[in-house]
Every structure is written in C-alpha cells, then in structure tokens.
GUZA-831931 format. One record per residue: z, x, y of N, C-alpha, C in turn; residue number from 1. Coordinates in steps of 0.02 Angstrom, whole numbers, plus 32768, in hexadecimal, padded with zeros to 4 digits. Each point is the difference from the previous one (the first is absolute). Layout:
N
+------+------+------+------+------+------+------+------+------+-----+
|  nc3 |  nc1 |  nc2 | cac3 | cac1 | cac2 |  cc3 |  cc1 |  cc2 | num |
+------+------+------+------+------+------+------+------+------+-----+
|    Z |    X |    Y |    Z |    X |    Y |    Z |    X |    Y | NUM |
...
+------+------+------+------+------+------+------+------+------+-----+
//
This chain:
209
+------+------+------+------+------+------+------+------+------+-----+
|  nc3 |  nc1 |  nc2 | cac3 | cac1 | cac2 |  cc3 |  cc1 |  cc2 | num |
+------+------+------+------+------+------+------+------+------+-----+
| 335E | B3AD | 4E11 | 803F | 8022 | 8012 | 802A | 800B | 7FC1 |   1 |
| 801E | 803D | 8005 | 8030 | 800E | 7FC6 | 804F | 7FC2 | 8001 |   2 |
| 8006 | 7FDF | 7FC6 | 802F | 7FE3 | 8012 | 804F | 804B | 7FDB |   3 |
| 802F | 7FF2 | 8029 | 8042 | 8031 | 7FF9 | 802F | 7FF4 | 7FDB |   4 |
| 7FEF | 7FA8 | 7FF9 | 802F | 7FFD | 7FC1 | 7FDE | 7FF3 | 7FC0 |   5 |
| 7FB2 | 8009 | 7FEC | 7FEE | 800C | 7FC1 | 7FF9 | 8053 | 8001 |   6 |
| 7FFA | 8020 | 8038 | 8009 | 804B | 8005 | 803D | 800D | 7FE3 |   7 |
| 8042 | 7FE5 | 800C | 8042 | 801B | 7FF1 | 8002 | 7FFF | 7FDA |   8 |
| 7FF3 | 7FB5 | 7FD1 | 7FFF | 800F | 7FAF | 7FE6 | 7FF9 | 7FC8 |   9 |
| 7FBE | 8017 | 8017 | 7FCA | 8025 | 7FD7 | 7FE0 | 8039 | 8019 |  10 |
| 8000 | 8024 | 802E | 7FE7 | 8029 | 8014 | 8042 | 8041 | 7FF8 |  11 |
| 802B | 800A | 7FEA | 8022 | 802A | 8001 | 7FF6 | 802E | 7FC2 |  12 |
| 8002 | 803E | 8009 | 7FFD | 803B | 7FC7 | 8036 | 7FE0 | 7FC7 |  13 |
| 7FE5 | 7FFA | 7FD8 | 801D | 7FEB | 7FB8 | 7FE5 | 8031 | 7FC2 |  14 |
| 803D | 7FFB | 7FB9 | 7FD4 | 801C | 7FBF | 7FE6 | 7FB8 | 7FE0 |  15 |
| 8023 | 7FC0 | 8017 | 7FC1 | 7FD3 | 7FE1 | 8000 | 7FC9 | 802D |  16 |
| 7FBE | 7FDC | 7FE8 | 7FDA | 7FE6 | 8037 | 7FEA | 7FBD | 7FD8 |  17 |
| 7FF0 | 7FDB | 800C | 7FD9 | 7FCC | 7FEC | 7FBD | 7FFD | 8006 |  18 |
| 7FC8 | 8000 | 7FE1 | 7FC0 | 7FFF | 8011 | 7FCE | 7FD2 | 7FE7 |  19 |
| 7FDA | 7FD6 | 8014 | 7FD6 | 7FE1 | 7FE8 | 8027 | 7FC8 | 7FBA |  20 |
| 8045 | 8002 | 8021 | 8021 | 7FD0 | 7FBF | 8034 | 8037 | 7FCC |  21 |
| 7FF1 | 8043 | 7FFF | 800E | 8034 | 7FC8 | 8038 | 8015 | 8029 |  22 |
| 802B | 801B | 7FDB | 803D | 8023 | 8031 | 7FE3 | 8058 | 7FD5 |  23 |
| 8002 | 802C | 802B | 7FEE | 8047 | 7FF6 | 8038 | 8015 | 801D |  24 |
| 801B | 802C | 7FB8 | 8032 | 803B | 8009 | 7FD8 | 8051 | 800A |  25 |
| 8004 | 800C | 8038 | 7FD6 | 8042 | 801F | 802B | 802C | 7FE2 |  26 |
| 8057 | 800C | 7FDD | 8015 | 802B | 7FDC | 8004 | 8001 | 7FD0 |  27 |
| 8006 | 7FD5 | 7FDA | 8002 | 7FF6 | 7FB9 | 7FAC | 7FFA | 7FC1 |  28 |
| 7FD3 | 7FF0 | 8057 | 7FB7 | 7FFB | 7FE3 | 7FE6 | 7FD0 | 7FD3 |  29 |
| 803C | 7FB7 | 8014 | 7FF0 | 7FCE | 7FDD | 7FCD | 7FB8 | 803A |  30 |
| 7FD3 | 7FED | 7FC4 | 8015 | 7FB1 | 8034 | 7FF2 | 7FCE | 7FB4 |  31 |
| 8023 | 7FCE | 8033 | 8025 | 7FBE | 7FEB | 7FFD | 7FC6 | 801F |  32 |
| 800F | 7FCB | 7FCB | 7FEF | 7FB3 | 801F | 804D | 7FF5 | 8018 |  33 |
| 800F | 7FFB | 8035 | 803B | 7FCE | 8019 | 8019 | 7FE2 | 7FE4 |  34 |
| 8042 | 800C | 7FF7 | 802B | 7FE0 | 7FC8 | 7FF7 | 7FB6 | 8019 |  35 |
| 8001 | 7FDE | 8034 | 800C | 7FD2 | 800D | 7FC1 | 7FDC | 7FEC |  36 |
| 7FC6 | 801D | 7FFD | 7FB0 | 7FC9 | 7FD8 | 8013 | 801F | 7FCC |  37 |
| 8012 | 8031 | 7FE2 | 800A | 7FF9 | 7FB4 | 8035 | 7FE8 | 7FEA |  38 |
| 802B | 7FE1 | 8029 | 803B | 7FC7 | 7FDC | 7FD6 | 7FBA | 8002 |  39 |
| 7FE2 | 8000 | 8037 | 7FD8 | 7FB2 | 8004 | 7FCF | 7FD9 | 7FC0 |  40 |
| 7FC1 | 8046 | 7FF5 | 7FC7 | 8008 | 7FED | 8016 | 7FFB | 7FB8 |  41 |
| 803F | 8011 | 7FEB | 8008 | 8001 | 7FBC | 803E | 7FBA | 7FF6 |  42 |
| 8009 | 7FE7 | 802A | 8016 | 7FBC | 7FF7 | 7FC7 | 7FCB | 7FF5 |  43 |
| 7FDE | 800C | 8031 | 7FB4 | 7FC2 | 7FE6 | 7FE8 | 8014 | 7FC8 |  44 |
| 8002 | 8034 | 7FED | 7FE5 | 800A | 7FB5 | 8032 | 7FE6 | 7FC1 |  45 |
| 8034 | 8007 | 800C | 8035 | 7FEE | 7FE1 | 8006 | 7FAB | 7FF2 |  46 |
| 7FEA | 7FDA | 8052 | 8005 | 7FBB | 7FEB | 7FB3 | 7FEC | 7FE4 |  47 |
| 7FC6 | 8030 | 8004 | 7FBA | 7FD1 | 7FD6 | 802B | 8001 | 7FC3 |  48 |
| 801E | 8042 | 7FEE | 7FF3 | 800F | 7FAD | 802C | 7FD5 | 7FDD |  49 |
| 802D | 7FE5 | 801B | 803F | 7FCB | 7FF1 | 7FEA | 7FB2 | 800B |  50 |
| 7FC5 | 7FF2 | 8022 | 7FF3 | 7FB5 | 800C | 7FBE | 8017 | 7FC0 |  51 |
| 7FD3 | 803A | 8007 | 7FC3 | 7FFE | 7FDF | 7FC8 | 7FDE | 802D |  52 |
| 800C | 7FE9 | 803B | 7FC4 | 7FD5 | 8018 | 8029 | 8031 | 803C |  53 |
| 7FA6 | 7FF4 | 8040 | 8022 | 8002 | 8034 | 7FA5 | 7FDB | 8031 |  54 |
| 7FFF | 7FF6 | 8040 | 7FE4 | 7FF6 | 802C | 7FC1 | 8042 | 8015 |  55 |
| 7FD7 | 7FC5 | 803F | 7FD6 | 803D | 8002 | 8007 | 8029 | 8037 |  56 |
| 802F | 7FDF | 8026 | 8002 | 8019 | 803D | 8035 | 803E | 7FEA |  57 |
| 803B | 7FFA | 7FCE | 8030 | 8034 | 7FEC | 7FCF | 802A | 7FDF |  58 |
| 7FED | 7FF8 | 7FD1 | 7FB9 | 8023 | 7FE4 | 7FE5 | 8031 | 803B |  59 |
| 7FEE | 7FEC | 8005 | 7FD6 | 8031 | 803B | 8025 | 8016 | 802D |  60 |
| 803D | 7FF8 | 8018 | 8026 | 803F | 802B | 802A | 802C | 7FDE |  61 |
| 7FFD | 7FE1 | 7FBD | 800F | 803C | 7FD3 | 7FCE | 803D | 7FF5 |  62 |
| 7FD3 | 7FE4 | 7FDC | 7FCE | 8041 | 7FFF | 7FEF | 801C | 8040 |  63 |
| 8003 | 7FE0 | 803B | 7FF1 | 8031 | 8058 | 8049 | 803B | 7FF4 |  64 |
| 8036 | 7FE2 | 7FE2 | 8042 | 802F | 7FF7 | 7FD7 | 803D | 7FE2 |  65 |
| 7FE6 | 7FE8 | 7FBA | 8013 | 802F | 7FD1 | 7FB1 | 8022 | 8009 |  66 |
| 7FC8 | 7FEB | 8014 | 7FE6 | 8031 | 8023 | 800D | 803C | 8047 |  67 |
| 803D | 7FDF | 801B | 8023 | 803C | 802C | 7FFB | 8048 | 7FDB |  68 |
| 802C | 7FD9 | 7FCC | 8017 | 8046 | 7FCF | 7FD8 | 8020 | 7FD2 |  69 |
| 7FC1 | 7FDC | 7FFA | 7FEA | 8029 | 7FDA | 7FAD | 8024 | 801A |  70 |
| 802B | 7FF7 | 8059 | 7FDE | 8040 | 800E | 8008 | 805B | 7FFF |  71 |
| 8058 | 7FEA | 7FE7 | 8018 | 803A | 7FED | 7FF8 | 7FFB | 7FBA |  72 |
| 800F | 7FCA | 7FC9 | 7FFF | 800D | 7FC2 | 7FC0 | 7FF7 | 7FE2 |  73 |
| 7FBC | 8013 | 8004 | 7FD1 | 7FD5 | 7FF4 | 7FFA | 8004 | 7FBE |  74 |
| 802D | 8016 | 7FCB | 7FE4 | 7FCE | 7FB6 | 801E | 7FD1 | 800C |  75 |
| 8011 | 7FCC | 8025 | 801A | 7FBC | 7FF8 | 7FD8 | 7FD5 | 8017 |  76 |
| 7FB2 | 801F | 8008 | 7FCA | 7FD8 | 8015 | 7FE9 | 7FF8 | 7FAB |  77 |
| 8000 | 801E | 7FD8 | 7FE5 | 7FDE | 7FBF | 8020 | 7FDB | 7FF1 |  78 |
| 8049 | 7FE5 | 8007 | 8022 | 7FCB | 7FF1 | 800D | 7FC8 | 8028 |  79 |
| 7FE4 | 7FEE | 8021 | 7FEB | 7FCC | 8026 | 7FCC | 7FD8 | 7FFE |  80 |
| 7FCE | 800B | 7FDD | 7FC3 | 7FCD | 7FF0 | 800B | 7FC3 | 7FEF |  81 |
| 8037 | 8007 | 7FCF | 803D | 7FB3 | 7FF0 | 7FFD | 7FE3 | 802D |  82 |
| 8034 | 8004 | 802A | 8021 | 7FEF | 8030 | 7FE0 | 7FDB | 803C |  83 |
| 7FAC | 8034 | 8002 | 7FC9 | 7FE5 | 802F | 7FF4 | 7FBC | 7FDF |  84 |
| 7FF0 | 8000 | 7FCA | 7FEE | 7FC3 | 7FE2 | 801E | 7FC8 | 7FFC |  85 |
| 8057 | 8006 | 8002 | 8023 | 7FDF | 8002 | 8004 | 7FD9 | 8052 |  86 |
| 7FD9 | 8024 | 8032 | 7FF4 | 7FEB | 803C | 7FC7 | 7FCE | 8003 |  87 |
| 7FC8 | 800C | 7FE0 | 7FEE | 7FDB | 8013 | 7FF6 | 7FC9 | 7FC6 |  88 |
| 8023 | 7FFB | 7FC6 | 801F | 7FC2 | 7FEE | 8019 | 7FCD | 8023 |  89 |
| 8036 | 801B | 8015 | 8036 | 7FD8 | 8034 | 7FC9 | 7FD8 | 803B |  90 |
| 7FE9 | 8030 | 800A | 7FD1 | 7FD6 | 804E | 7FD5 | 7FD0 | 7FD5 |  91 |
| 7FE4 | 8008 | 7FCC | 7FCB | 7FCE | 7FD4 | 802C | 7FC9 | 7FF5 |  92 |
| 804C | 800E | 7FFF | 8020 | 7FC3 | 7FE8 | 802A | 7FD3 | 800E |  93 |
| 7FFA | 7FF0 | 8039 | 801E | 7FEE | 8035 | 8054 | 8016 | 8006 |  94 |
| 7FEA | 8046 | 8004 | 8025 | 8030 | 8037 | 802B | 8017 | 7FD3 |  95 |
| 8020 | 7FED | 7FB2 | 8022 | 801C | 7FDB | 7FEF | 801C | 7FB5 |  96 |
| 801E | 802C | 7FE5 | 7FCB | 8019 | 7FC4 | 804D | 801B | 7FCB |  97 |
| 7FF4 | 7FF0 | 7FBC | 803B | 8030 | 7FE1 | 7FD4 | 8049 | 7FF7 |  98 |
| 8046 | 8024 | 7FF1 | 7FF0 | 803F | 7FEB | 7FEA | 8027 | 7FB5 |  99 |
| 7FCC | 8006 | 7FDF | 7FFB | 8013 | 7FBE | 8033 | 8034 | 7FF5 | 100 |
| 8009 | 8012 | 7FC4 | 8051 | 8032 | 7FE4 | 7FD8 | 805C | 8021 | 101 |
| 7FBB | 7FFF | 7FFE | 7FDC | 803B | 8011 | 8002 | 8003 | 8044 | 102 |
| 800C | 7FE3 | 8024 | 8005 | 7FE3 | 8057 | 803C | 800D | 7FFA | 103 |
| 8040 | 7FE8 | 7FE4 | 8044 | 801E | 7FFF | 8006 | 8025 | 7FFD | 104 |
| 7FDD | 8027 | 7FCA | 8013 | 805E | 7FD2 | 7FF5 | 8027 | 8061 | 105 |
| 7FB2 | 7FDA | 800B | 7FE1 | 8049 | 8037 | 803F | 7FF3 | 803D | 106 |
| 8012 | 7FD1 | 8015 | 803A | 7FE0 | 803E | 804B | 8036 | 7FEC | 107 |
| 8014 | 8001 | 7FB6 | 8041 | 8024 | 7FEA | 7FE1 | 804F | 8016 | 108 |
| 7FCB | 800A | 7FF1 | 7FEB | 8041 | 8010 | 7FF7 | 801C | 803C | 109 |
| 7FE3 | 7FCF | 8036 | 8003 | 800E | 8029 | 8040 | 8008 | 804D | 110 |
| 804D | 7FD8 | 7FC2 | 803E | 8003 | 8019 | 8004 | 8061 | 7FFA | 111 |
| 7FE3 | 8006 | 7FBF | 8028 | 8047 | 7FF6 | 7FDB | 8030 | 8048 | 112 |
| 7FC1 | 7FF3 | 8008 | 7FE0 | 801F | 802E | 8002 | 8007 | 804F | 113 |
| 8032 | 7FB4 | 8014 | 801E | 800B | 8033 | 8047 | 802F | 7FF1 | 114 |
| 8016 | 7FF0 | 7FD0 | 8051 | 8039 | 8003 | 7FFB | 8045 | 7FFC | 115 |
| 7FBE | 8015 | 7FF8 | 7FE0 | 8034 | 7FF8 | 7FF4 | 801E | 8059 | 116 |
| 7FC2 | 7FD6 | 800A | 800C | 7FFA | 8050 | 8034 | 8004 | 8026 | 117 |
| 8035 | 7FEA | 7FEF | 8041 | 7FF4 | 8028 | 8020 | 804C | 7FE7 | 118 |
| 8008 | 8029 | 7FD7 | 801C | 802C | 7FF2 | 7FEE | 8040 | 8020 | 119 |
| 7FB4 | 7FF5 | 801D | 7FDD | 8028 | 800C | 7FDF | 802A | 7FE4 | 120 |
| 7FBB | 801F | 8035 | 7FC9 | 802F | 7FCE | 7FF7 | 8020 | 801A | 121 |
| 7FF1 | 8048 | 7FED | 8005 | 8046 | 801F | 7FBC | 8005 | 802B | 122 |
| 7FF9 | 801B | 803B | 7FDC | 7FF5 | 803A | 7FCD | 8026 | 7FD7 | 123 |
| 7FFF | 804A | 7FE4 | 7FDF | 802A | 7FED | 7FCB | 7FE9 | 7FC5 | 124 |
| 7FFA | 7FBB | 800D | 7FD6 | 7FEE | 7FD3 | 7FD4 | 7FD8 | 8011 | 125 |
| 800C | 7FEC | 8050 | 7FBE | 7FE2 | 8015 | 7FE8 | 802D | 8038 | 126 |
| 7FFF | 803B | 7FFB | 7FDD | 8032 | 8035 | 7FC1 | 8012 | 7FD7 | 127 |
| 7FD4 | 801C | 8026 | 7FBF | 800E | 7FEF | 8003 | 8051 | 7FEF | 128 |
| 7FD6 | 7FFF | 7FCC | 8019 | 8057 | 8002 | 7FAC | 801C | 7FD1 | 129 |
| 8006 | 803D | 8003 | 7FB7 | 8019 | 7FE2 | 801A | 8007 | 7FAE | 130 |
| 7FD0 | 7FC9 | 7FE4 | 8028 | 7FFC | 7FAF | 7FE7 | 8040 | 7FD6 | 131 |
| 802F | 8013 | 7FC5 | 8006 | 803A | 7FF2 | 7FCA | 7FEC | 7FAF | 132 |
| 7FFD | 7FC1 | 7FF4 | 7FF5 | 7FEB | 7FB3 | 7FC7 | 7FD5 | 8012 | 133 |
| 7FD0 | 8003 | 7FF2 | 7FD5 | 7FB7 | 8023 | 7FDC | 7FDD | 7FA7 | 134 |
| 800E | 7FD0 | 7FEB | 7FEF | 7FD7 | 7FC6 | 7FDC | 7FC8 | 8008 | 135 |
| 7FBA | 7FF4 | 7FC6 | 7FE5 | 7FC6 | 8015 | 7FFC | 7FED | 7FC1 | 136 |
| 7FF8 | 7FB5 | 7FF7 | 7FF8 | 7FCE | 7FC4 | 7FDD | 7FD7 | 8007 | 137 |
| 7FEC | 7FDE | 7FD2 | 7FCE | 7FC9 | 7FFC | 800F | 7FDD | 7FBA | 138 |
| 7FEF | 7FB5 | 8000 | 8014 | 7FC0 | 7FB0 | 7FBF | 7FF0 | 8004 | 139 |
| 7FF3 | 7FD1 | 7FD2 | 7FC4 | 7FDF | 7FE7 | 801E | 7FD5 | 7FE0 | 140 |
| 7FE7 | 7FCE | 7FD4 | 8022 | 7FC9 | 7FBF | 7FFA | 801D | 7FD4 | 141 |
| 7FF7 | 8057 | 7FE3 | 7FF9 | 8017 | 7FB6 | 802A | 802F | 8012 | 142 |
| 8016 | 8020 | 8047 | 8038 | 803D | 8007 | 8001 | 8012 | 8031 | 143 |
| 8025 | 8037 | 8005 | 8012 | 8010 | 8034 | 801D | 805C | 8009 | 144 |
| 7FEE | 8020 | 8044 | 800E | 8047 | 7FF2 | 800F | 8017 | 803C | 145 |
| 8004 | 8045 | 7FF7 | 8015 | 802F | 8059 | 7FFB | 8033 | 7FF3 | 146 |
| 7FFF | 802F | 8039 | 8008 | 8058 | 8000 | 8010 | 8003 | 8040 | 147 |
| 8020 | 804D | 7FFD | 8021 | 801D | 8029 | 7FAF | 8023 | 8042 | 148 |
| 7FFC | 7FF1 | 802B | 7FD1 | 8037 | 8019 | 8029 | 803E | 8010 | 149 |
| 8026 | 8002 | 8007 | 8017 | 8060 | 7FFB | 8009 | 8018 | 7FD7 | 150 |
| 8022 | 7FEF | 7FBA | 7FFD | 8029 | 7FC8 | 7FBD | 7FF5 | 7FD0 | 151 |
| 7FF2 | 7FBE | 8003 | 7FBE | 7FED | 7FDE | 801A | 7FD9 | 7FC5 | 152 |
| 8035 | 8001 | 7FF1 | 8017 | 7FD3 | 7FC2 | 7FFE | 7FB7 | 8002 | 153 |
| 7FE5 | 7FE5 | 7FC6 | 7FD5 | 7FB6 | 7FF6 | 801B | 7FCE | 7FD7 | 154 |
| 800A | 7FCF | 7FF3 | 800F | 7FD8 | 7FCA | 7FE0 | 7FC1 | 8001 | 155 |
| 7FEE | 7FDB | 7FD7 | 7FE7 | 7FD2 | 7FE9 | 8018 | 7FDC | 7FC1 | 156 |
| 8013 | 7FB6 | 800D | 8012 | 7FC3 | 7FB7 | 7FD2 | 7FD8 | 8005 | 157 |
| 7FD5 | 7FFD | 7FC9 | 7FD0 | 7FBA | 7FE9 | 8044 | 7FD7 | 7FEF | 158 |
| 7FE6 | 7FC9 | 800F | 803B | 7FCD | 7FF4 | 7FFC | 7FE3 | 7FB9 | 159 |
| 8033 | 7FE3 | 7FE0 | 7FE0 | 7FE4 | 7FC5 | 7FE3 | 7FBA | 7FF7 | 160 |
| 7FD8 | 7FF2 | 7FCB | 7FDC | 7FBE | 800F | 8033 | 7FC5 | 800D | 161 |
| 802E | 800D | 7FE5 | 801D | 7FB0 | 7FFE | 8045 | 800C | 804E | 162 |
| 7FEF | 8033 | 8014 | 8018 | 8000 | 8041 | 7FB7 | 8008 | 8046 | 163 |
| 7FDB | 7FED | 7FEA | 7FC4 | 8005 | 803A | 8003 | 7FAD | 801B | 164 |
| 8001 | 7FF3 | 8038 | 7FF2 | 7FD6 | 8018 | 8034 | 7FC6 | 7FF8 | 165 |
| 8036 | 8026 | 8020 | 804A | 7FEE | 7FFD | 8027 | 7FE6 | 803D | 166 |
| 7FD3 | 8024 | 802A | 8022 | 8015 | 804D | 7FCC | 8012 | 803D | 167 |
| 8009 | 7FF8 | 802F | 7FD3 | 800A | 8035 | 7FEB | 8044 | 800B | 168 |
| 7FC8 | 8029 | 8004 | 7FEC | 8052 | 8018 | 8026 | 7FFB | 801F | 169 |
| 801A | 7FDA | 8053 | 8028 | 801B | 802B | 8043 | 8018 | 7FE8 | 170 |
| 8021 | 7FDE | 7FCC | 804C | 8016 | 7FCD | 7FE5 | 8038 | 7FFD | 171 |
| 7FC9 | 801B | 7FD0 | 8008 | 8023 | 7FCD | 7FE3 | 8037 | 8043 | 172 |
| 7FEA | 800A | 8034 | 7FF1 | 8023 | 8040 | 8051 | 8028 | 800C | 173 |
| 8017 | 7FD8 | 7FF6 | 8043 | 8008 | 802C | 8031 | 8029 | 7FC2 | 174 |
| 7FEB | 7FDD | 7FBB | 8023 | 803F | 7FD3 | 7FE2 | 8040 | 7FF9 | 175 |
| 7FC5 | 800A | 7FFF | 7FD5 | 8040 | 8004 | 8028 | 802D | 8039 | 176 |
| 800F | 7FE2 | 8042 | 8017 | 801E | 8026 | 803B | 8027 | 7FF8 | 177 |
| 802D | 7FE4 | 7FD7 | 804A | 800F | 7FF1 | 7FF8 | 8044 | 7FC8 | 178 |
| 7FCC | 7FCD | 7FC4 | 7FF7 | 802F | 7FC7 | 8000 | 8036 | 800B | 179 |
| 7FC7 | 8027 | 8045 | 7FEA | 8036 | 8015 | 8026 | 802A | 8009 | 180 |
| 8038 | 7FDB | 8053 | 8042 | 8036 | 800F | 8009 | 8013 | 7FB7 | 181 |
| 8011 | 7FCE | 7FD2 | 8045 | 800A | 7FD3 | 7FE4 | 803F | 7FD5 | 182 |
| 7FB9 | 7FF6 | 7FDB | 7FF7 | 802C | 7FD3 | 800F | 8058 | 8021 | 183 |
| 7FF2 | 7FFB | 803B | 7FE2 | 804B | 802C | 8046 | 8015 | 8005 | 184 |
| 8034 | 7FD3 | 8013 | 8036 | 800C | 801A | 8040 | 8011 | 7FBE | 185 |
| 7FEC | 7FD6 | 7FE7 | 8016 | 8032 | 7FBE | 8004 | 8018 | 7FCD | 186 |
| 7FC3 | 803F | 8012 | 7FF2 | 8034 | 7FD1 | 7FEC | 8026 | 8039 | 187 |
| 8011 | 8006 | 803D | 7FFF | 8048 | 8025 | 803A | 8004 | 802F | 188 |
| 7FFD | 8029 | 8032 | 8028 | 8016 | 801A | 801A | 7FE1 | 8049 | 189 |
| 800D | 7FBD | 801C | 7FE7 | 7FE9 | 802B | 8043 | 8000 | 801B | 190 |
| 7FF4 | 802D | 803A | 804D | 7FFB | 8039 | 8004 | 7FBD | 8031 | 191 |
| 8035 | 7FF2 | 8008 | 8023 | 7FE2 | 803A | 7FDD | 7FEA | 8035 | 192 |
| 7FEF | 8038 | 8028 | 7FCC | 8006 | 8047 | 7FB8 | 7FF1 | 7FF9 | 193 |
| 7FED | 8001 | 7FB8 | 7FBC | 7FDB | 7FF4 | 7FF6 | 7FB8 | 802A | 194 |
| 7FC9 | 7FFC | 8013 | 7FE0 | 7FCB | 801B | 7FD4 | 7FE6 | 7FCF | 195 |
| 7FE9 | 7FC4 | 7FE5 | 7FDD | 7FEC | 7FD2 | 7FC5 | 7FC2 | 8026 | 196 |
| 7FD4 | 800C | 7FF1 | 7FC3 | 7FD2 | 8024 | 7FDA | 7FEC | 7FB8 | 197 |
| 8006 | 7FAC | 8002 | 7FD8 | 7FF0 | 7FB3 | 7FCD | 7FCF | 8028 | 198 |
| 7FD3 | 801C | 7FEE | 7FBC | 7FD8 | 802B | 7FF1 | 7FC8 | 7FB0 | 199 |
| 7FD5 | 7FC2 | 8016 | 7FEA | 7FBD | 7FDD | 7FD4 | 7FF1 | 800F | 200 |
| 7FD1 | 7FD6 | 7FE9 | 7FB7 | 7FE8 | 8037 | 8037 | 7FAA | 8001 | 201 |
| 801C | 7FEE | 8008 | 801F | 7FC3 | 8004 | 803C | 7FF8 | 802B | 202 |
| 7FFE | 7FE8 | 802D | 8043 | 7FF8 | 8034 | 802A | 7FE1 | 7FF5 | 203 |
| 8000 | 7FD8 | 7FE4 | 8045 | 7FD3 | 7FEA | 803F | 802E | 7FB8 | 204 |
| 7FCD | 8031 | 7FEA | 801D | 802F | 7FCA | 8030 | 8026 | 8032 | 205 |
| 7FDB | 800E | 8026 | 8018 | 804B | 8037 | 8034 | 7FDF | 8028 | 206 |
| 7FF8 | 7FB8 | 8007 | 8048 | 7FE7 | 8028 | 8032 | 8000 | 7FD6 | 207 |
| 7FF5 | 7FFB | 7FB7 | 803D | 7FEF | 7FD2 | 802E | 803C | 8001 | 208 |
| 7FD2 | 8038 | 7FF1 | 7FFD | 8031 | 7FFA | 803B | 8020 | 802A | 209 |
+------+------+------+------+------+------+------+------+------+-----+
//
C-alpha cells in the first residue's frame, strides 16, 4: 500500500529531490552531497587528522562515506589505497592504528573532495553520450604512449633509465591516460560539446581516470 504521508513528502513535484543519498537540482543541473553529511563527514576527518590515530570500526565507516562519493568523484579511488591499509592495520592491532603523514596528506585531500561534492557537479557529465574523440594508451616499465583513433595522432616517452622502475604500470597506466587527452587537446581544436572516450587495457586506470 502507498503510504500518504511518505507520498506527501516525497512524492510531490519538486526542482530538487534527494536521491540515493545525492540531493539533484533538476534546474540548476547540479547534484550534491547534503550539507548536513558534508558537515559531519568532514568533522571525522578533521578529528583523525588532529588525534593522528583513529579505530577500526571509525576507519571503516569512513571509507563506506567516502566511497559514497566517489561514486560521483571517482579519482578519489586512487587515493585511498592508504587509507585501505590503514584498515586493516587497525583490525591487526587490536582495533587501533596511527596514521602515517601520507595517510594524513590522502584524508586532507579527501576533505577537499567532499567540499567539492558539497558544492556540487554538473549533471552533464555523468550522462552517456556518443563520444566525439575516442583515445587509447598503454605503459610498460620502459614507457609509455597513445593516439587519437580519429585523427590518428600518436605519441610515445621511453622513460629514462634512472626513472624506470620507480612506480607501479598501474600509476604510469593512469598517466598515459591524462598525457593523451592533454597532448591532442592542446594542439587542436577541441570544443566544449566534445565527448572524450580514453580506452586502457587496465581498470583501475579507467576508474582514476
């Protein structure tokens, strides 16, 4: 049965709505985290980074938070590997763990990423659309390169020796990706309404991404 008083007030024609946790502005073409979890979400972040230690049980309903958001923001999945780790420290250690200063840096960062969230992000950017640019890349441990498949334009960096084997392929996956837009994008002509599709053989690049 329909209940009439979650009908009255949620079911009524509105320009914003709450959804799945997100508040969506249907005129403005924003959505956004609720001021009220982004006043919360950035207080618990506020007290790890000020004690430097925290629990595992806080631990971990933090990152369930900040994976909310970064199903809208998903480069804030490369900055969390820390943080995972810092989870299951805490559980290895009976239940509390400090925070390394690199576990701080990614936590300050990921404050900025909820105020980001909270400010809101233009809808027109998570719709699906027929991309106008389609780019693919690929790393190795000696370099890394890309081309355009519509114009055909290519690039490639051998890396240098005393920078080979510095960093994980999946990093250097995930810079290839960027490199690509960036080189194509500027030195031609690339409007506004472009859609851009950068294909990877690696998924964790393409989430950063």
């Amino acid at each position: 049965m329909i209940s009439s008083k979650k009908l009255q007030a949620e079911g009524k024609l509105s320009e914003i709505k709450i959804i799945l946790g997100w508040e969506i502005n249907t005129r403005s073409l924003l959505i956004s985290l609720p001021e009220h979890k982004a006043y919360s979400w950035l207080r618990d972040i506020e007290s790890i980074i000020e004690s430097g230690r925290s629990n595992y049980k806080f631990l971990e309903s933090l990152l369930g938070r900040l994976n909310h958001i970064a199903c809208i923001l998903a480069p804030m999945h490369h900055f969390m590997g820390c943080l995972y780790r810092a989870v299951y420290r805490a559980k290895a250690y009976k239940g509390w763990t400090a925070l390394s200063p690199n576990e701080l840096q990614d936590l300050g960062l990921h404050a900025d990423f909820i105020n980001l969230a909270r400010n809101g992000l233009s809808l027109n950017t998570f719709t699906y659309r027929k991309p106008t640019l389609i780019y693919r890349s690929d790393a190795c441990k000696f370099g890394m390169g890309g081309y355009n498949l519509v114009s055909g334009k290519a690039w490639r960096w051998e890396l240098p020796l005393d920078l080979c084997n510095r960093t994980s392929i999946n990093s250097l996956e995930f810079l290839a990706c960027l490199i690509t837009i960036w080189v194509d994008t500027t030195n031609s002509q690339v409007q506004m309404e472009d859609c851009i599709l950068s294909q990877t053989d690696i998924t964790s690049a393409a989430g950063w991404l």
